[in-house]
mmCIF file of the N, C-alpha and C atoms, coordinates in Angstrom:
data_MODEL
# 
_entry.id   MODEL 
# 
loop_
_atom_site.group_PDB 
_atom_site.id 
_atom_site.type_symbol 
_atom_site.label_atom_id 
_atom_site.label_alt_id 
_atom_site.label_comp_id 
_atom_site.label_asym_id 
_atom_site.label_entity_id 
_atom_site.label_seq_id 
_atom_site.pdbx_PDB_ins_code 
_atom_site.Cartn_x 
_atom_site.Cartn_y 
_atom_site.Cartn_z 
_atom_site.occupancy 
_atom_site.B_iso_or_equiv 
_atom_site.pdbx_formal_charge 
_atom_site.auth_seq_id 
_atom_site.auth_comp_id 
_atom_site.auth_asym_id 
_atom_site.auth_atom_id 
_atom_site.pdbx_PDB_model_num 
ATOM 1   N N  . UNK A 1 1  ? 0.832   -1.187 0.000   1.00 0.00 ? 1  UNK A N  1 
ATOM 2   C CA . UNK A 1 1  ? 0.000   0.000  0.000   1.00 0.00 ? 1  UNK A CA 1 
ATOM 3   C C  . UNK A 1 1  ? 0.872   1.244  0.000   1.00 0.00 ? 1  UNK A C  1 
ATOM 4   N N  . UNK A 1 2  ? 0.516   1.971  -0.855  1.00 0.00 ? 2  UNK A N  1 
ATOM 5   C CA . UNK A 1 2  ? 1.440   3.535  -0.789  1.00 0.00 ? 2  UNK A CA 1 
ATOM 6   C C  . UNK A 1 2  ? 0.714   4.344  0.480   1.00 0.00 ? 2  UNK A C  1 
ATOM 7   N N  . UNK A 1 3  ? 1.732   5.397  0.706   1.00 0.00 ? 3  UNK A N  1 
ATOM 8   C CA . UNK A 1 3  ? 0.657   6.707  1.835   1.00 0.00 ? 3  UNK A CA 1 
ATOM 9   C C  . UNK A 1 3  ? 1.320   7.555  1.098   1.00 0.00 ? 3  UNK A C  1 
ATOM 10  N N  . UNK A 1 4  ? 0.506   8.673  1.621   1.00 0.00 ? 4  UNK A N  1 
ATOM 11  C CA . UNK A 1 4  ? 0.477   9.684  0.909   1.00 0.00 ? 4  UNK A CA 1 
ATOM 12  C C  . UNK A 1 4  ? 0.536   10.850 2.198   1.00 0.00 ? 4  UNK A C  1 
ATOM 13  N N  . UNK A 1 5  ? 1.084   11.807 2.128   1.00 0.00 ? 5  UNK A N  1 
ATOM 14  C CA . UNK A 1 5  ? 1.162   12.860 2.595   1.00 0.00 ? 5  UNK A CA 1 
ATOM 15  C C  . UNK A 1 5  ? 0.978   14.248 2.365   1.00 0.00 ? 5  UNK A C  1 
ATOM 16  N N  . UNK A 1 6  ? 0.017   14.844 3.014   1.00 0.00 ? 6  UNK A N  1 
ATOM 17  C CA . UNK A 1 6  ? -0.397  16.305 2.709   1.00 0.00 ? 6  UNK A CA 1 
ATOM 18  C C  . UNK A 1 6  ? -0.158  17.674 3.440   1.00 0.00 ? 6  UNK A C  1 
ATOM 19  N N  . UNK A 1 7  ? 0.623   18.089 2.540   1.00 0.00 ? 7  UNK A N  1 
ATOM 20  C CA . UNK A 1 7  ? 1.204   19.259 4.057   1.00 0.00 ? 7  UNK A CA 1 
ATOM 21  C C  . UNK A 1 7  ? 0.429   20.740 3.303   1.00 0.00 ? 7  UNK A C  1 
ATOM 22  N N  . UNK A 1 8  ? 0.581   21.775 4.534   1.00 0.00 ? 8  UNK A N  1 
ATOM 23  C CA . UNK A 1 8  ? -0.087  22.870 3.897   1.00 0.00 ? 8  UNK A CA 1 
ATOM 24  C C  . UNK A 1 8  ? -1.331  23.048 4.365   1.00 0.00 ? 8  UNK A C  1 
ATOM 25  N N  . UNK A 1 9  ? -2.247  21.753 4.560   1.00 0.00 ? 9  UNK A N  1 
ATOM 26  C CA . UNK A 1 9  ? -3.439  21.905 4.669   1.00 0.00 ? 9  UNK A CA 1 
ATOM 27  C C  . UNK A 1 9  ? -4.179  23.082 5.756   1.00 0.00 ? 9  UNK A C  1 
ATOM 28  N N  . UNK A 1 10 ? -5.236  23.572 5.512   1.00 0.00 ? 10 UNK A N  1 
ATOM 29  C CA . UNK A 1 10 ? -5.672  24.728 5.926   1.00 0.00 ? 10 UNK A CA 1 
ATOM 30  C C  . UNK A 1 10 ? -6.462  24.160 7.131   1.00 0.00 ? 10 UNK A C  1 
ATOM 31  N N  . UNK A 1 11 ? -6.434  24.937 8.645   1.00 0.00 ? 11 UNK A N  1 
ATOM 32  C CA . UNK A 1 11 ? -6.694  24.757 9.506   1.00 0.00 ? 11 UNK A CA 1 
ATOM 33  C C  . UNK A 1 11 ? -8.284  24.295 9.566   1.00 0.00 ? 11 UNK A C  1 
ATOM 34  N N  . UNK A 1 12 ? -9.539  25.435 8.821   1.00 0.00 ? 12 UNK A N  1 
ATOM 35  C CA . UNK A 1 12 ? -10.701 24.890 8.549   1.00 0.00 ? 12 UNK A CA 1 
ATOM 36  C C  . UNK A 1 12 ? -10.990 24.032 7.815   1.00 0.00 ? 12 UNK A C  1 
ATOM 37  N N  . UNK A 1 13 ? -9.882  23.270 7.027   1.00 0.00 ? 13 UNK A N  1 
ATOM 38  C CA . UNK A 1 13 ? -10.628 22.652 6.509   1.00 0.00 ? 13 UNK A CA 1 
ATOM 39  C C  . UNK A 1 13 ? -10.441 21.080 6.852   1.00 0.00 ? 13 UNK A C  1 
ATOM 40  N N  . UNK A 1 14 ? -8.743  21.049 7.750   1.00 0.00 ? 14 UNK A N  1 
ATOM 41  C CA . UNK A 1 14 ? -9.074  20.200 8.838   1.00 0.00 ? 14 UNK A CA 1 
ATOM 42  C C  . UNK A 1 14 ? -9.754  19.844 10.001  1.00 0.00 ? 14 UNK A C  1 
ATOM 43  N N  . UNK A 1 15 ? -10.716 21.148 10.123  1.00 0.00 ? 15 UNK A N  1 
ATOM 44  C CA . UNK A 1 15 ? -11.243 21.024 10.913  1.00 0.00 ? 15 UNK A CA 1 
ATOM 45  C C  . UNK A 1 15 ? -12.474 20.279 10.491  1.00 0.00 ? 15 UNK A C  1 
ATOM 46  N N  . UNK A 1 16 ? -13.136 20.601 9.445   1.00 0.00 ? 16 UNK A N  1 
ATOM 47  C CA . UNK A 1 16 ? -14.484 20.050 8.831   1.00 0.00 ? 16 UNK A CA 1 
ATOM 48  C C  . UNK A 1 16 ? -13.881 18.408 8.262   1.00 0.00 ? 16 UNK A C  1 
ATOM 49  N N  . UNK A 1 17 ? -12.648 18.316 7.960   1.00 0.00 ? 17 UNK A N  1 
ATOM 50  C CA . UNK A 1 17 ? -12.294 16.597 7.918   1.00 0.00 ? 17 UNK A CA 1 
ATOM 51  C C  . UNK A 1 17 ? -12.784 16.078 8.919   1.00 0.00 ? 17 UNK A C  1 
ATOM 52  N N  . UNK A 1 18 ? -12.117 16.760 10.509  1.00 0.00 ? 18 UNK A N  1 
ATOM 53  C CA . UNK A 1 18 ? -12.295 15.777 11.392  1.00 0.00 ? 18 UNK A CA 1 
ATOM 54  C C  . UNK A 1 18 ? -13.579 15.796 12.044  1.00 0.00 ? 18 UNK A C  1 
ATOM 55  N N  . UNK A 1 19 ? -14.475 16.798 11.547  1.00 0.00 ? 19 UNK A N  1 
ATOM 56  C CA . UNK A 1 19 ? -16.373 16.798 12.415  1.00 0.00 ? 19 UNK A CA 1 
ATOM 57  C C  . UNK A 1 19 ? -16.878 15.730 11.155  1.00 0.00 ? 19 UNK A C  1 
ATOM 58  N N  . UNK A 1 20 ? -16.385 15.556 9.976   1.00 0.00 ? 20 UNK A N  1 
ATOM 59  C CA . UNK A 1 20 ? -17.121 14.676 8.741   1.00 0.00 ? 20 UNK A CA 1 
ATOM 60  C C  . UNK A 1 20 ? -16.501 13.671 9.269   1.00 0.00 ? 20 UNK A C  1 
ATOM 61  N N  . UNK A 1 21 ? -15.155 13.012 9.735   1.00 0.00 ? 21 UNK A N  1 
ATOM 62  C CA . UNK A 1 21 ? -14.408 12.153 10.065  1.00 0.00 ? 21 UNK A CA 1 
ATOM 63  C C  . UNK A 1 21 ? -15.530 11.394 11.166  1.00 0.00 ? 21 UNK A C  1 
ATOM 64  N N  . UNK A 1 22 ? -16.011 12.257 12.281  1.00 0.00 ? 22 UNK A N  1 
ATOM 65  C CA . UNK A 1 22 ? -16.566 12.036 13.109  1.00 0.00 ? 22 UNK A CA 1 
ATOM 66  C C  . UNK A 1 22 ? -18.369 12.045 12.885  1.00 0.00 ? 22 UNK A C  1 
ATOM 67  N N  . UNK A 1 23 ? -18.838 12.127 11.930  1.00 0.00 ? 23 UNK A N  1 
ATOM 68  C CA . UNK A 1 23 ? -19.771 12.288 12.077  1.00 0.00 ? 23 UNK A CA 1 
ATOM 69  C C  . UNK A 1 23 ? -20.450 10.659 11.152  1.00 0.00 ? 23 UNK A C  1 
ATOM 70  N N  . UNK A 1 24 ? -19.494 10.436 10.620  1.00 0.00 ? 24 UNK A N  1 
ATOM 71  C CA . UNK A 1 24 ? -19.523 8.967  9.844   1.00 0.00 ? 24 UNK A CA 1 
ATOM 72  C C  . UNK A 1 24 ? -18.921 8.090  10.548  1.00 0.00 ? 24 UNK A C  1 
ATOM 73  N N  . UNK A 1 25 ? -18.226 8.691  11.818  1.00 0.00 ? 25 UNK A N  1 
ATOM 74  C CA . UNK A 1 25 ? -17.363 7.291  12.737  1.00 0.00 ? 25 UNK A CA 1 
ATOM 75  C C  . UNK A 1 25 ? -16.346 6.634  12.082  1.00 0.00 ? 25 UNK A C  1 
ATOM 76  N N  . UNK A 1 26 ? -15.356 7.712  11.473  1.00 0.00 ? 26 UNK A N  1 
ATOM 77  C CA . UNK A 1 26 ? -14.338 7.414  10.637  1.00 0.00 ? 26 UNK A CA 1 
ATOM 78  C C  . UNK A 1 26 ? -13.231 7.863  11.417  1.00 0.00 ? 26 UNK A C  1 
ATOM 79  N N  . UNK A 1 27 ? -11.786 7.895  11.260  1.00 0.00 ? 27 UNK A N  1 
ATOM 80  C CA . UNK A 1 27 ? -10.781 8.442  11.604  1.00 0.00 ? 27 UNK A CA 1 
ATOM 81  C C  . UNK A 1 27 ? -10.682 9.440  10.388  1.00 0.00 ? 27 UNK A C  1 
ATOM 82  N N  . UNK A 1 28 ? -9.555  10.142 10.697  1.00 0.00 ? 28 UNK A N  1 
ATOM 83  C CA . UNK A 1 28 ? -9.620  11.400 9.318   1.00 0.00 ? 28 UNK A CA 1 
ATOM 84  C C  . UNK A 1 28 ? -8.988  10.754 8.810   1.00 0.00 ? 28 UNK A C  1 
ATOM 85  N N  . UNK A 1 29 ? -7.807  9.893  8.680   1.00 0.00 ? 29 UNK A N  1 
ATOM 86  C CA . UNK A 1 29 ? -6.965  9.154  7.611   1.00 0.00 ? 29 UNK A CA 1 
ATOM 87  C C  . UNK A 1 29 ? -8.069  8.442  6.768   1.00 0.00 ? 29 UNK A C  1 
ATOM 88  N N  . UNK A 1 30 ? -9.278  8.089  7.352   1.00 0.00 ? 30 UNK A N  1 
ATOM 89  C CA . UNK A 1 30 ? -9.954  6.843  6.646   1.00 0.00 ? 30 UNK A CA 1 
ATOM 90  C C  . UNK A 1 30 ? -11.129 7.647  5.893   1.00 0.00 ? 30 UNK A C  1 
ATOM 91  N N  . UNK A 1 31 ? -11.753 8.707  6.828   1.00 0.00 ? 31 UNK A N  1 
ATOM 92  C CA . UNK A 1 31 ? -12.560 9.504  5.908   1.00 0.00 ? 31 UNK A CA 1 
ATOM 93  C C  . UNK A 1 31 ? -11.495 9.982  4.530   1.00 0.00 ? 31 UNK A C  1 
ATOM 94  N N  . UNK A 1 32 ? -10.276 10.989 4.567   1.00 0.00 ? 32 UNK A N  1 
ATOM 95  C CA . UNK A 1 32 ? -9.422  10.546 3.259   1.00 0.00 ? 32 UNK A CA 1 
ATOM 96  C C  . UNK A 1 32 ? -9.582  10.148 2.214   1.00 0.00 ? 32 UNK A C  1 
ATOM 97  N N  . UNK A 1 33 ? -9.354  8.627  2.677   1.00 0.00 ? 33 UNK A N  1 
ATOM 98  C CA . UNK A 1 33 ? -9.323  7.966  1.925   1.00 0.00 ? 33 UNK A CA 1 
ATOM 99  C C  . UNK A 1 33 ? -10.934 7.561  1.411   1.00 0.00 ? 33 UNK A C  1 
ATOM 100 N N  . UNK A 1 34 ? -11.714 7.861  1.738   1.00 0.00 ? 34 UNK A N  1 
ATOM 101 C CA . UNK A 1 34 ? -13.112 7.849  1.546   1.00 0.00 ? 34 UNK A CA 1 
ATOM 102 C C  . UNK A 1 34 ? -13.006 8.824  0.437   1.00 0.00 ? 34 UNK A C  1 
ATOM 103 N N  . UNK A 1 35 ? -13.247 10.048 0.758   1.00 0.00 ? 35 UNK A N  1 
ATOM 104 C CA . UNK A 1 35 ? -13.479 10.745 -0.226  1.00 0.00 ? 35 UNK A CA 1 
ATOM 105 C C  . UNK A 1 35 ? -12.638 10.689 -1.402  1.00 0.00 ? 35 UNK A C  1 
ATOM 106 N N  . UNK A 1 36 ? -11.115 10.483 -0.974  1.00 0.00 ? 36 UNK A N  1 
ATOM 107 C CA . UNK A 1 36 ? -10.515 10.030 -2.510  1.00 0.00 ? 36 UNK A CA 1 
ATOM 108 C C  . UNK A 1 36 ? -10.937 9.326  -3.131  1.00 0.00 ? 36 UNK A C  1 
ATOM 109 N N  . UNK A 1 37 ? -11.355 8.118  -2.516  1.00 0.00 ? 37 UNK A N  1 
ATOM 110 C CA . UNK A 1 37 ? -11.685 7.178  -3.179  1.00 0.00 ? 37 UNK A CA 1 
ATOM 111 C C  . UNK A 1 37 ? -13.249 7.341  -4.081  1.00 0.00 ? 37 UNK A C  1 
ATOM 112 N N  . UNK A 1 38 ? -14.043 8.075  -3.212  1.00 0.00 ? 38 UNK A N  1 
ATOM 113 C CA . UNK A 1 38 ? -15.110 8.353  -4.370  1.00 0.00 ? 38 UNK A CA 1 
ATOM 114 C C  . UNK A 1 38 ? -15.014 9.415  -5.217  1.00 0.00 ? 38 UNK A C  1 
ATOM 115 N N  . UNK A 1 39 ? -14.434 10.383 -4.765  1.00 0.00 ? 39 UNK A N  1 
ATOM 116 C CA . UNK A 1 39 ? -14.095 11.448 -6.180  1.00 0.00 ? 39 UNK A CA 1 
ATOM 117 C C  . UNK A 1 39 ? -13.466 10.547 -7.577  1.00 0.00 ? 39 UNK A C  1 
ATOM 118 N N  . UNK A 1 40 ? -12.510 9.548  -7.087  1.00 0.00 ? 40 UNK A N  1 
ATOM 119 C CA . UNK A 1 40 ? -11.331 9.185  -8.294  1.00 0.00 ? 40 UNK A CA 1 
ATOM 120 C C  . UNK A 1 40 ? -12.318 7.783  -8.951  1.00 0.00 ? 40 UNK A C  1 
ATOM 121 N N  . UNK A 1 41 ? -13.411 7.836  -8.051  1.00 0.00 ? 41 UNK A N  1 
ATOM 122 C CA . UNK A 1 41 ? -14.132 6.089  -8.818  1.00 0.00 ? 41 UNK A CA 1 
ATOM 123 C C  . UNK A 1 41 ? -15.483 6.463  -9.568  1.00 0.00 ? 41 UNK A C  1 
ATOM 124 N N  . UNK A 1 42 ? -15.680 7.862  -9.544  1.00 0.00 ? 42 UNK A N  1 
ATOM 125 C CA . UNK A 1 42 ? -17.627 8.143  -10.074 1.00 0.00 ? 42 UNK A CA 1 
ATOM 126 C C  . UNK A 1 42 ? -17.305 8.593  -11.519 1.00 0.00 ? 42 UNK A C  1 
ATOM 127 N N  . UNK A 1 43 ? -17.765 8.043  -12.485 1.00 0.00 ? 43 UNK A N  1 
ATOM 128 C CA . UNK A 1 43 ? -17.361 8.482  -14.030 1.00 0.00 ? 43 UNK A CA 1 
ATOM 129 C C  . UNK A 1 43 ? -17.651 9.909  -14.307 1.00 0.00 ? 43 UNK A C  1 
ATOM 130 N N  . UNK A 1 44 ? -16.815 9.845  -14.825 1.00 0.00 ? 44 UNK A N  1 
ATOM 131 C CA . UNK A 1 44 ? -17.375 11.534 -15.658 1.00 0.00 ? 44 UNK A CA 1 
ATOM 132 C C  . UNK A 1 44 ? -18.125 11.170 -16.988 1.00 0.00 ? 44 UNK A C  1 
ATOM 133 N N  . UNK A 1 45 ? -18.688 12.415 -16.901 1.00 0.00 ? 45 UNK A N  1 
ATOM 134 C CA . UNK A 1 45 ? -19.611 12.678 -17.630 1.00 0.00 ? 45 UNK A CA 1 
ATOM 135 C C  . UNK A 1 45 ? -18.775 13.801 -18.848 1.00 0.00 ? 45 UNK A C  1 
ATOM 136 N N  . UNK A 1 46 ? -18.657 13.334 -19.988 1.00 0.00 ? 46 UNK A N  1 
ATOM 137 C CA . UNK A 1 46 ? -18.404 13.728 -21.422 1.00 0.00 ? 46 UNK A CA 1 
ATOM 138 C C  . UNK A 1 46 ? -18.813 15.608 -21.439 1.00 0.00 ? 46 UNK A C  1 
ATOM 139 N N  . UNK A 1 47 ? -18.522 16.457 -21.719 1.00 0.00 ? 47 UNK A N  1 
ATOM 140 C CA . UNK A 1 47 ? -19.067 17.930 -21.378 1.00 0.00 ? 47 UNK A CA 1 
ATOM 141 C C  . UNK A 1 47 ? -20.155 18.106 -22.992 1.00 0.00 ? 47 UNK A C  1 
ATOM 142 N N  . UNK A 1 48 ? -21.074 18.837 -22.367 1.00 0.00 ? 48 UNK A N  1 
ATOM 143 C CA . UNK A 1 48 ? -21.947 18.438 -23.449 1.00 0.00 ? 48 UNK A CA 1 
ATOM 144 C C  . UNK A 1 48 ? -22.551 20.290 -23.912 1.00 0.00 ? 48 UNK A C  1 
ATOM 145 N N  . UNK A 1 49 ? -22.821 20.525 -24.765 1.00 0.00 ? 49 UNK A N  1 
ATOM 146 C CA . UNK A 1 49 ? -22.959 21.442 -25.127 1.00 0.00 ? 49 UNK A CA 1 
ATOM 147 C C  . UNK A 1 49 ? -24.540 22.106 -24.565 1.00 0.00 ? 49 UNK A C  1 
ATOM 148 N N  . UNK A 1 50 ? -25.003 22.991 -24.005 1.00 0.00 ? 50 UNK A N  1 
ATOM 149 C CA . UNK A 1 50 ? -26.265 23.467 -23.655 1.00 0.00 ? 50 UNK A CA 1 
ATOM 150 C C  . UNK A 1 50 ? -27.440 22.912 -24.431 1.00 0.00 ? 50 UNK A C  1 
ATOM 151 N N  . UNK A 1 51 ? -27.525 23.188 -25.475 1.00 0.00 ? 51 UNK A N  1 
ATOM 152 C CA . UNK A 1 51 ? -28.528 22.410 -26.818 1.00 0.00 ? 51 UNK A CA 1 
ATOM 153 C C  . UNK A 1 51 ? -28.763 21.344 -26.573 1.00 0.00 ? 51 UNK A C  1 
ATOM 154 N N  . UNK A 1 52 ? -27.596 20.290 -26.076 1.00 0.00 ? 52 UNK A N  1 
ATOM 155 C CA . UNK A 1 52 ? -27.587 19.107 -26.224 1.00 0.00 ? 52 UNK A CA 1 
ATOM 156 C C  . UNK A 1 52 ? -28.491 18.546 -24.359 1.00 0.00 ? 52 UNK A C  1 
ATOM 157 N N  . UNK A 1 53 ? -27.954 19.398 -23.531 1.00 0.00 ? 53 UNK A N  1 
ATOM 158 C CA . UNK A 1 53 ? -28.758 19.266 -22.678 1.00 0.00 ? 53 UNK A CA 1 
ATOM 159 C C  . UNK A 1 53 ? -29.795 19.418 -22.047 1.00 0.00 ? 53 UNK A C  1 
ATOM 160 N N  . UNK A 1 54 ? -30.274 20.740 -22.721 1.00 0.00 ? 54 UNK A N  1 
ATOM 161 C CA . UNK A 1 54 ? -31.846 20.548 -22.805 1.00 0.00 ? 54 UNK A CA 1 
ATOM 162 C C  . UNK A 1 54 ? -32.747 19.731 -23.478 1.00 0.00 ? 54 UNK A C  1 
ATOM 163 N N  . UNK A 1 55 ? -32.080 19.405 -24.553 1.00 0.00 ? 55 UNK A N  1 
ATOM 164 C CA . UNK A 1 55 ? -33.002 18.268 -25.100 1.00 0.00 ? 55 UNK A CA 1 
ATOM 165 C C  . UNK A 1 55 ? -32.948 17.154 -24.352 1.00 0.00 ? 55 UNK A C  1 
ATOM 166 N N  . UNK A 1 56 ? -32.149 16.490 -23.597 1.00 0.00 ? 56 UNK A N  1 
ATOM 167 C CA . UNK A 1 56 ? -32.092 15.505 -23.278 1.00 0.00 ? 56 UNK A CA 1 
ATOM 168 C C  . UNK A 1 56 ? -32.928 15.985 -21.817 1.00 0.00 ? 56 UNK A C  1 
ATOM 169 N N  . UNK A 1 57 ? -32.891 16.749 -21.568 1.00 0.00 ? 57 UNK A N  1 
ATOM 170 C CA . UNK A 1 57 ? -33.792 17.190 -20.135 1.00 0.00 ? 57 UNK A CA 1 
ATOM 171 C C  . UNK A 1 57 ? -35.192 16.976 -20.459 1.00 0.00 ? 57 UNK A C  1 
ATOM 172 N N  . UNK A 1 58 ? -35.596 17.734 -21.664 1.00 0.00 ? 58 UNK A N  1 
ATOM 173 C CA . UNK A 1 58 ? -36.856 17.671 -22.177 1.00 0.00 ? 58 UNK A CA 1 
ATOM 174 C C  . UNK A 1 58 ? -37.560 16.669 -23.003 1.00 0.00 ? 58 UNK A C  1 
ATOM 175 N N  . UNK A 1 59 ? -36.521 15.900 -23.443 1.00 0.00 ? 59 UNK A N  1 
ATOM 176 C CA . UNK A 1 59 ? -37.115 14.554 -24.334 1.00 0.00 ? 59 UNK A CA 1 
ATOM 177 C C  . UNK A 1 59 ? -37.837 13.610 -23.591 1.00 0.00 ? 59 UNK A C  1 
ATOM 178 N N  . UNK A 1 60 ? -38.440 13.574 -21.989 1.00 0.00 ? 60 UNK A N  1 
ATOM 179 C CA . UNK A 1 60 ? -39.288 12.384 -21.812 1.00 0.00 ? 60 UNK A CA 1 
ATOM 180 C C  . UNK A 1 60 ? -40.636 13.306 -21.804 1.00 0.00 ? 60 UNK A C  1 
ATOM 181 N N  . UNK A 1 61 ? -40.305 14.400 -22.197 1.00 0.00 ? 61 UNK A N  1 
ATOM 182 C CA . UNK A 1 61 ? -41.911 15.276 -22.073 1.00 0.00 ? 61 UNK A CA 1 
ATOM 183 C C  . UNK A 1 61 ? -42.698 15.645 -23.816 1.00 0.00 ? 61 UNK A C  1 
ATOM 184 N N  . UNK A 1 62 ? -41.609 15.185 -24.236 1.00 0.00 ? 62 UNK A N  1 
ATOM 185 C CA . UNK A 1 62 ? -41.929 14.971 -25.868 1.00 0.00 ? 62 UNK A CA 1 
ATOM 186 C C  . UNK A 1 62 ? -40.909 15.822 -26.908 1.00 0.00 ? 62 UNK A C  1 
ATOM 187 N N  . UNK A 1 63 ? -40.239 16.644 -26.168 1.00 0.00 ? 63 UNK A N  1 
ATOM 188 C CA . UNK A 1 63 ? -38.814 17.028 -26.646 1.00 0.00 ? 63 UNK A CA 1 
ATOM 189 C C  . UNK A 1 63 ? -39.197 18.684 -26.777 1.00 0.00 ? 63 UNK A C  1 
ATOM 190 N N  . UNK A 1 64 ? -38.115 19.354 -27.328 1.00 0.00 ? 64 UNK A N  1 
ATOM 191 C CA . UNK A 1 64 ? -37.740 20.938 -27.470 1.00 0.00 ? 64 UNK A CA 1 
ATOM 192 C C  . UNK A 1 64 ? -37.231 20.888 -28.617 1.00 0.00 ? 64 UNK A C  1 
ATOM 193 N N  . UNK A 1 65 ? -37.343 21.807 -29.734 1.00 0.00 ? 65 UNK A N  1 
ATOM 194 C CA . UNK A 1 65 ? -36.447 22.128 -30.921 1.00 0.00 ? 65 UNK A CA 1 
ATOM 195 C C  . UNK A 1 65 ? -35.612 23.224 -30.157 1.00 0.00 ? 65 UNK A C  1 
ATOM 196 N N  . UNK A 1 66 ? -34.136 23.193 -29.639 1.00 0.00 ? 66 UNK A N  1 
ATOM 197 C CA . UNK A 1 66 ? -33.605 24.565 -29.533 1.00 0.00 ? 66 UNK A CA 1 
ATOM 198 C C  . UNK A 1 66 ? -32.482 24.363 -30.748 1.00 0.00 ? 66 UNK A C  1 
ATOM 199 N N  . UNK A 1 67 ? -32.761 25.748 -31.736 1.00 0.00 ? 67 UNK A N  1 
ATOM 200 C CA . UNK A 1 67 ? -31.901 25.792 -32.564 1.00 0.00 ? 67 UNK A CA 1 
ATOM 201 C C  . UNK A 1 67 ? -30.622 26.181 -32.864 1.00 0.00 ? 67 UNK A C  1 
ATOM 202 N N  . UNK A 1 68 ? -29.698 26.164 -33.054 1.00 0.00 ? 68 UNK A N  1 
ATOM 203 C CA . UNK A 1 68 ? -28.388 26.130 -33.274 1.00 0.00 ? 68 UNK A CA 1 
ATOM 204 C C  . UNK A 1 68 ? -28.380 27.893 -33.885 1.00 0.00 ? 68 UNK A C  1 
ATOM 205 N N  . UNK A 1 69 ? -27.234 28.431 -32.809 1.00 0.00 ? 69 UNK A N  1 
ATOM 206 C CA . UNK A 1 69 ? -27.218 30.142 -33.579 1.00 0.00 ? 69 UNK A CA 1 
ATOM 207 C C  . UNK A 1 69 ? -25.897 29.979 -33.552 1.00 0.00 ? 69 UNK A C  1 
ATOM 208 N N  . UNK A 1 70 ? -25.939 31.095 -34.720 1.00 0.00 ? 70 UNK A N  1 
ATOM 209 C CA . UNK A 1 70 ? -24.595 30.892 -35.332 1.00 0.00 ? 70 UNK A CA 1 
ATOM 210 C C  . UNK A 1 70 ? -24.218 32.443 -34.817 1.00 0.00 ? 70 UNK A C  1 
ATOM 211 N N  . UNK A 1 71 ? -22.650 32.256 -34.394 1.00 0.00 ? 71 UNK A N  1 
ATOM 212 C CA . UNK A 1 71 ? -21.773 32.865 -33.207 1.00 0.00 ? 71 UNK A CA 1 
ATOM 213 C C  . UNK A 1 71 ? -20.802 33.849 -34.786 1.00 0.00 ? 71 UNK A C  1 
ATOM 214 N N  . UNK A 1 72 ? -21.039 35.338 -34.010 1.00 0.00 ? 72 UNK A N  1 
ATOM 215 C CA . UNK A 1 72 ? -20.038 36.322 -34.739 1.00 0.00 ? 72 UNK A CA 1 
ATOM 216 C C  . UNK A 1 72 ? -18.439 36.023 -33.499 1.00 0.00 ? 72 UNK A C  1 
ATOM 217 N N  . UNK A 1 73 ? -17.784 36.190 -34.326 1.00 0.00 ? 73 UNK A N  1 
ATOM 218 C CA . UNK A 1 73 ? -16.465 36.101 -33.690 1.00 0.00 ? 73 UNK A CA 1 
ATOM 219 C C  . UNK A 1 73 ? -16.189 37.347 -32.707 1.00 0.00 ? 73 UNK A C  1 
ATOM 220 N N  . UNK A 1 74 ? -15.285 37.119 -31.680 1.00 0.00 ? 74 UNK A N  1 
ATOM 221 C CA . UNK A 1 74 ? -15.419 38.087 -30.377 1.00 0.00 ? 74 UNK A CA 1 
ATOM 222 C C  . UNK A 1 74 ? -14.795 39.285 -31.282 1.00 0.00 ? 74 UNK A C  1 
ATOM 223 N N  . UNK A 1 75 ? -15.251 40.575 -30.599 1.00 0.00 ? 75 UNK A N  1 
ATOM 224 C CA . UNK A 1 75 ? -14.695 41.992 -31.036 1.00 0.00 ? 75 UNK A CA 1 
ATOM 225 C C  . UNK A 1 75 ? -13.531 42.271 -30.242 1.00 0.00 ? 75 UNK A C  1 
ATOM 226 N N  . UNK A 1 76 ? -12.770 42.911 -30.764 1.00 0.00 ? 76 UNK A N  1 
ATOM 227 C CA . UNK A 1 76 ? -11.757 43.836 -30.132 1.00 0.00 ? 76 UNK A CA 1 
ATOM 228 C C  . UNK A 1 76 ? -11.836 43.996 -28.971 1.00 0.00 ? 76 UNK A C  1 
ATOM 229 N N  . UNK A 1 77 ? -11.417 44.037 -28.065 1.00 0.00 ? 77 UNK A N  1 
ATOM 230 C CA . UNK A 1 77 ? -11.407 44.895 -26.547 1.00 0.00 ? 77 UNK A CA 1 
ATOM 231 C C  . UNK A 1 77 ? -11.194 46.459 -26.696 1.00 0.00 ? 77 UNK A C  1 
ATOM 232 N N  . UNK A 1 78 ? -12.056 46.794 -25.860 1.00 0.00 ? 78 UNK A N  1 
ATOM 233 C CA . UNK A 1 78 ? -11.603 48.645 -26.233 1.00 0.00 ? 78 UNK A CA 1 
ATOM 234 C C  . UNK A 1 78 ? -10.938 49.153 -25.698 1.00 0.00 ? 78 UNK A C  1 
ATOM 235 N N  . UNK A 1 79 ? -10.190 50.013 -26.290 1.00 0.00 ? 79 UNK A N  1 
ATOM 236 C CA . UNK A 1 79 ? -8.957  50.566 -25.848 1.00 0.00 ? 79 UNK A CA 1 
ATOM 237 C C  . UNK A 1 79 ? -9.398  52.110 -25.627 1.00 0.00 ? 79 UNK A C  1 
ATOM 238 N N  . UNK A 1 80 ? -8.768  51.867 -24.263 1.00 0.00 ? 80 UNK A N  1 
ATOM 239 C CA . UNK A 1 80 ? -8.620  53.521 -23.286 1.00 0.00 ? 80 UNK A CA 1 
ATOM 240 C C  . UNK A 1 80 ? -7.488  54.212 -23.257 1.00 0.00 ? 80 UNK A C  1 
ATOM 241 N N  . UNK A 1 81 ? -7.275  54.410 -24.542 1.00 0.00 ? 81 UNK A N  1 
ATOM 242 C CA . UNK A 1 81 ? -6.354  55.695 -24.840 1.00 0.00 ? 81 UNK A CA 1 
ATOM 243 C C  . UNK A 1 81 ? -6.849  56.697 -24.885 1.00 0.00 ? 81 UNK A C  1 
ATOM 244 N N  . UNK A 1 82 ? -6.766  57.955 -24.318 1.00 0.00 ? 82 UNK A N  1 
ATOM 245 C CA . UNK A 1 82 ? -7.098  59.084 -24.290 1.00 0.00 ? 82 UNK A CA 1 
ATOM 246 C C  . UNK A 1 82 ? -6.582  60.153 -25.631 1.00 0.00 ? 82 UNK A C  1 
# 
C-alpha cells in the first residue's frame, strides 16, 4: 500500500475533515481515503454542449427544438487611450 502525505493543509478545513471524520465514525486518515476514493471512482460525464442538454432534459416530455445560432467572432477589446 502507498501513503500519501499532505502538508499545507488549511486549519478549517481540517477542521471540517475531522467533524465529517466524526460524524460517519471514521478516523480522518480513513474519511481521506473515503473521499478520494469516491471522487477518483464516479465516471465523468463527457461535457456536453447546452442544446444538447436541454433536449435531453426535455425529451421524456416529448422534446424541445432549440436551434443552433450561429456565433459572430469576439470583437476587439476597447482601448482607453485618451
Amino acid at each position: 500500500m502507498a501513503s500519501l502525505t499532505i502538508r499545507n493543509l488549511d486549519d478549517p478545513l481540517k477542521a471540517r475533515l475531522r467533524i465529517r471524520a466524526a460524524h460517519h465514525g471514521r478516523s480522518m486518515e480513513e474519511e481521506a481515503r473515503h473521499i478520494l476514493r469516491a471522487a477518483l471512482t464516479e465516471e465523468r460525464q463527457p461535457a456536453t454542449h447546452l442544446g444538447d442538454a436541454i433536449r435531453r432534459r426535455f425529451a421524456p416530455f416529448g422534446g424541445v427544438e432549440v436551434p443552433d445560432v450561429d456565433r459572430e467572432p469576439l470583437r476587439d477589446p476597447p482601448g482607453f487611450d485618451w
